[in-house]
C-alpha positions, 0 to 999 in steps of 0.5 A: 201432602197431596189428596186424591179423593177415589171414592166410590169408583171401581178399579181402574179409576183409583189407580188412574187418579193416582197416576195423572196426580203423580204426573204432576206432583215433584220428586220426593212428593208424598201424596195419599190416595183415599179410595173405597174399592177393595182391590185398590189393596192390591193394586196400589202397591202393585202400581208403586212396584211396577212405576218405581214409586215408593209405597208407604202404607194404608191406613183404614179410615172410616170402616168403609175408605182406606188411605193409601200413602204413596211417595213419588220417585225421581 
């Protein structure tokens, strides 16, 4: 599983980061995007919708970031 470490920065960076990550990764790849901006909430998911990648969930980590799990599409 690929990381990607988002924390501290504010929307667009999280979903941003997830996206250069996904360009990279293969299809089938899982990767989880840890970020600390509340609206990553909303726009994890919406971004996976939108781009045709599958999101698995999010998991709180610290009280603070929340991991979000991301699978890669063909």
């Amino acid at each position: 599983m690929h990381e990607i470490d988002a924390r501290d920065l504010l929307c667009p960076l999280p979903v941003l980061r997830l996206r250069k990550a996904l360009e990279r990764a293969e299809p089938g790849d899982t990767l989880r995007l840890i970020a600390t901006d509340p609206a990553a909430l909303i726009d994890v998911p919406h971004f996976c919708t939108e781009q045709g990648h599958d999101f698995l969930g999010a998991t709180p980590l610290d009280g603070r970031a929340t991991a979000y799990t991301v699978r890669k599409r063909a």
